[in-house]
C-alpha positions as CSV (number, residue, x, y, z in Angstrom):
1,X,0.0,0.0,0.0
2,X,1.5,3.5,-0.8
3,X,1.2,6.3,1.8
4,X,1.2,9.9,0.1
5,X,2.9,12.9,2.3
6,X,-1.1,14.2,2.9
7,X,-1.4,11.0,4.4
8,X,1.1,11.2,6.6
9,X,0.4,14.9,7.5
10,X,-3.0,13.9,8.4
11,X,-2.2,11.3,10.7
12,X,0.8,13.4,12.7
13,X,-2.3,16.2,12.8
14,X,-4.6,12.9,14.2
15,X,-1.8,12.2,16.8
16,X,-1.2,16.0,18.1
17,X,-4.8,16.6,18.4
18,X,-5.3,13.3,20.3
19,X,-2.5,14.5,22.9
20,X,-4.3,17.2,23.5
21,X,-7.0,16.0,24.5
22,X,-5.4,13.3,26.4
23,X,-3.7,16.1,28.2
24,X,-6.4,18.5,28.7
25,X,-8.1,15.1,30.2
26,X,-5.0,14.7,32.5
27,X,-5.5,18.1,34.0
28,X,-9.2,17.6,35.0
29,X,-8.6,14.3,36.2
30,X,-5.9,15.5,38.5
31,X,-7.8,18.1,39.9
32,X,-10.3,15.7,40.5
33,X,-7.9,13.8,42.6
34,X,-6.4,16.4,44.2
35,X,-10.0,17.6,45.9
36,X,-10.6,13.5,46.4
37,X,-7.3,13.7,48.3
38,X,-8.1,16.7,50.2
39,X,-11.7,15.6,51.5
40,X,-9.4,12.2,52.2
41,X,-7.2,13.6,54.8
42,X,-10.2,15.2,56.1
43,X,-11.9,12.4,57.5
44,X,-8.9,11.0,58.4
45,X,-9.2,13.9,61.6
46,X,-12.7,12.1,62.5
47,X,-12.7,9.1,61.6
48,X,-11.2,6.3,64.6
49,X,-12.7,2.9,63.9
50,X,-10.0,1.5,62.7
51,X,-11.9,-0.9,60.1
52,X,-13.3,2.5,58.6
53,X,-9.6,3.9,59.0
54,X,-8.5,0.6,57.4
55,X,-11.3,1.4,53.9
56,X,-10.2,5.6,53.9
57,X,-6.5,3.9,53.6
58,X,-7.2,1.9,50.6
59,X,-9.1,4.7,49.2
60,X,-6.1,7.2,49.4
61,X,-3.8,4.5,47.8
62,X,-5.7,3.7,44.8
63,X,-5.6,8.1,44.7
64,X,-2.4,8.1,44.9
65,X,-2.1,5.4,41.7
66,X,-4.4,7.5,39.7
67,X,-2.4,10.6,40.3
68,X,0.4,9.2,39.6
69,X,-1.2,7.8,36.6
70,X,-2.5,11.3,35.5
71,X,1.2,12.6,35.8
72,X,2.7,10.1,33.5
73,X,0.1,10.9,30.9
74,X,0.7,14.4,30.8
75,X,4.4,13.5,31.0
76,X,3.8,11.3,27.5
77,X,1.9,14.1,25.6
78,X,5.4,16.4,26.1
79,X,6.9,13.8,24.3
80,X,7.2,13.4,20.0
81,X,3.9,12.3,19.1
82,X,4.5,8.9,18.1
83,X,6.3,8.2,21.1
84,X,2.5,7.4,23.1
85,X,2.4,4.2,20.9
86,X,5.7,2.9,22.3
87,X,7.6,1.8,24.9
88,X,9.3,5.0,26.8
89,X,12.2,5.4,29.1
90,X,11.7,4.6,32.3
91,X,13.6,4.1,35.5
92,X,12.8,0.7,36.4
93,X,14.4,1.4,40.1
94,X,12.4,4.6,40.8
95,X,9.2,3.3,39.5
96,X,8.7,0.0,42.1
97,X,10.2,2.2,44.6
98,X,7.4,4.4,44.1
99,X,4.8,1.6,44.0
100,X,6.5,0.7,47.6
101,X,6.2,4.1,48.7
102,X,2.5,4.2,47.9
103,X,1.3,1.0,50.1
104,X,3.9,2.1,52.9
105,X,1.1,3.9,54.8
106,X,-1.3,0.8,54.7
107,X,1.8,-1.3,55.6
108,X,2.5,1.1,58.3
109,X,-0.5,0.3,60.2
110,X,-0.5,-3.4,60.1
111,X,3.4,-2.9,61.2
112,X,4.4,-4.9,58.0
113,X,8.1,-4.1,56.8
114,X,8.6,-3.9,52.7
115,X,12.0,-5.3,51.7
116,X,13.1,-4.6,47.7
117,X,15.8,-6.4,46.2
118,X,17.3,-4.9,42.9
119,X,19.7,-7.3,41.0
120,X,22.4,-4.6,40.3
121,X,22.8,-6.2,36.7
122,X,19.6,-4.8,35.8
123,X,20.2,-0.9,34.1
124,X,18.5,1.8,36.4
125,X,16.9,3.2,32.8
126,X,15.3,0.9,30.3
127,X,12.4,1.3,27.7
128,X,8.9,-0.5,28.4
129,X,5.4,0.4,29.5
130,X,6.0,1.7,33.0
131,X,2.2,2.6,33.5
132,X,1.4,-1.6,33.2
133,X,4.1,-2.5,35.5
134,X,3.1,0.2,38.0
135,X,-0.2,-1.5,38.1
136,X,0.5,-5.0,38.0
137,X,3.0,-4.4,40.9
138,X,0.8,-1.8,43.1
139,X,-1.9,-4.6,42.9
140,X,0.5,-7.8,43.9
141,X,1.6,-5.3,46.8
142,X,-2.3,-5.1,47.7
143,X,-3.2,-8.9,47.4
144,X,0.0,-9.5,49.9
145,X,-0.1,-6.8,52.2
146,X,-4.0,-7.7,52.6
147,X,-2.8,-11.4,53.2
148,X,0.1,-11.1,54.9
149,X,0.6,-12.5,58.7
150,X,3.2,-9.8,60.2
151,X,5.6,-10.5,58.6
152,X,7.4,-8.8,55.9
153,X,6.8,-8.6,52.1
154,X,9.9,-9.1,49.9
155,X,9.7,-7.7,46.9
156,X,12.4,-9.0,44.1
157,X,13.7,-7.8,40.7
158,X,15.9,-10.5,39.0
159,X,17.5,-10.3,35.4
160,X,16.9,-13.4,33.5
161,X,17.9,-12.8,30.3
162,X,20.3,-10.7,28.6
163,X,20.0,-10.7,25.1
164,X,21.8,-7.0,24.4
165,X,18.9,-5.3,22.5
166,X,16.1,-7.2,25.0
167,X,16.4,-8.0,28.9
168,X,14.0,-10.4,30.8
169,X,12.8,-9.4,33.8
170,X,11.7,-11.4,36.4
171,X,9.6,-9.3,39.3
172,X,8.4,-11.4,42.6
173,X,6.8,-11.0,45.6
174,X,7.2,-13.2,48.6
175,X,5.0,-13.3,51.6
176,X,4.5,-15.3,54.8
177,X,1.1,-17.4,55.0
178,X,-0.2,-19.6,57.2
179,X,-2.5,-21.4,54.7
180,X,-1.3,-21.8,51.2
181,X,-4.1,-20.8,48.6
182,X,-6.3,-23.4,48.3
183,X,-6.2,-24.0,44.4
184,X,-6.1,-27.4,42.6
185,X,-2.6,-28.2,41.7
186,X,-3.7,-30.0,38.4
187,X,-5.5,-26.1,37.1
188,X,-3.6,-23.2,36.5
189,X,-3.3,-20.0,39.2
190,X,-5.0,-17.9,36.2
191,X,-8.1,-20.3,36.9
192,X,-8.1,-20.1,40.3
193,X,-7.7,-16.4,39.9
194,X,-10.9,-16.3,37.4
195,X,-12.8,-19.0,39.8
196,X,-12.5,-16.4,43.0
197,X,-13.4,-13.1,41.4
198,X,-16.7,-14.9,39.8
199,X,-17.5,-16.6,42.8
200,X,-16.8,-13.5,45.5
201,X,-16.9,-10.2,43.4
202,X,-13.4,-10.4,46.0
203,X,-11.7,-6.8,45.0
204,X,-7.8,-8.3,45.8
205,X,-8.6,-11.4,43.3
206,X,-10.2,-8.9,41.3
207,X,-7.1,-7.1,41.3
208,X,-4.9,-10.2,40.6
209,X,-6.9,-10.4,37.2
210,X,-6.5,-7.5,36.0
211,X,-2.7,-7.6,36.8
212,X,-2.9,-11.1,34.7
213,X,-4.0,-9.7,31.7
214,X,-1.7,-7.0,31.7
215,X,0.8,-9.5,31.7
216,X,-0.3,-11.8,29.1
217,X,-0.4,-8.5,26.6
218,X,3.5,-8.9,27.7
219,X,3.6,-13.0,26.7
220,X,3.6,-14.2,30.1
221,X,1.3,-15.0,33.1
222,X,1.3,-14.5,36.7
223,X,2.8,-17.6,38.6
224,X,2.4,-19.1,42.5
225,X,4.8,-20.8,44.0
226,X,4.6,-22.1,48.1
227,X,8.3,-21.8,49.4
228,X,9.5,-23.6,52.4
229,X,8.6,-21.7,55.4
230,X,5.4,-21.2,55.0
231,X,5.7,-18.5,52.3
232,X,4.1,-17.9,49.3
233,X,5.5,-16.3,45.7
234,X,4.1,-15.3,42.9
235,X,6.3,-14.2,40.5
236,X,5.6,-13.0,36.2
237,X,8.9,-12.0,33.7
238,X,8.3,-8.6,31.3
239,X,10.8,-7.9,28.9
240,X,12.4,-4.0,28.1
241,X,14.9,-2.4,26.0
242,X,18.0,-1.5,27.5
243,X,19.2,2.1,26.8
244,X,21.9,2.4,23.8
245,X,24.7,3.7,26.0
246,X,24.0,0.8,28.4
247,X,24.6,-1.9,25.4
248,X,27.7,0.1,24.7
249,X,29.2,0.0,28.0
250,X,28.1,-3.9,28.7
């Protein structure tokens, strides 16, 4: 098929304009936010029951997602145009470090410690979607902090592959439990996943799914493991771009 240079004008027009309002959309969204976050901290001076402290908590963090969320759109649109169809750079470090920092209130008041491990062989900048991973990870920090039995959450970043131009990741998040997840071992954990959101409308498992499709866009799934010690894992692998001058100096 031959493209004409009106054709591609058009479609660079098509792209501007859509920024726009992408990042017109940003604005009002984060205003939103920002006077959801505000009438937040607001009940936070009346409110004592602590199960009604523990549902304003979980409110604030998925706020502080969104906003987050909101920044990196309007972030994108400053961008070249085209560049909102691909991967960007991101700092891979900063961004779970973030996601920790946003569930560090909640984990706070259930006295849970967060533990990250960063294998050093992994660049600090890469390319890759960073809004996905932010939202598989914040989720997988929910499900485990809301499981957890006092005892820390270890959160792991491993390098699995190294092909130059393409790195896999591995990212995993290990928690203590008392009672393993009672899934058949014959089905898959994306079943079990499916079978507890249909049968409890359970927000966590509902979160889990969501967190699996965003990694099968990515060719891979979310995984469960039960460790020794009583401690649960699951895991999934996304692959990125390392930066130009990182292949260089490797």
């Amino acid at each position: 098929m031959n493209v004409n240079n009106s054709d591609t004008e058009y479609c660079c027009e098509f792209s501007k304009d859509k920024l726009l309002i992408i990042k017109n959309l940003s604005y009002d969204i984060k205003n939103a936010i920002n006077g959801l976050s505000g009438f937040i901290n607001l009940l936070d001076k009346y409110i004592t029951d602590p199960e009604y402290k523990e549902l304003l908590n979980q409110v604030r963090y998925s706020g502080a997602i969104l906003n987050y969320l909101s920044d990196d759109l309007v972030n994108m649109t400053k961008e070249d145009s085209s560049s909102i169809l691909n991967s960007v750079k991101i700092n891979l470090r900063g961004l779970l470090t973030k996601a920790l920092a946003l569930i560090k209130c909640q984990a706070d008041d259930k006295n849970i410690k967060l533990n990250f491990d960063y294998d050093l062989n992994i660049p600090t900048e890469v390319y890759g979607n960073g809004v996905k991973l932010l939202e598989i990870i914040s989720n997988l920090l929910e499900y485990s902090l809301y499981y957890a039995d006092n005892s820390p959450i270890h959160l792991e970043v491993l390098m699995l592959r190294n092909e130059h131009t393409m790195l896999g990741i591995q990212f995993s998040i290990t928690k203590k439990c008392t009672s393993p997840l009672d899934f058949d071992k014959d089905s898959s954990f994306e079943n079990y996943i499916y079978k507890k959101v249909s049968a409890k409308r359970d927000k966590v498992f509902l979160g889990l799914a969501i967190s699996n499709e965003l990694v099968k866009q990515s060719g891979s799934l979310l995984s469960y493991e039960r460790l020794d010690g009583l401690q649960d894992r699951i895991s999934f692998i996304m692959n990125f771009e390392p930066c130009p001058c990182w292949i260089q100096n490797y």
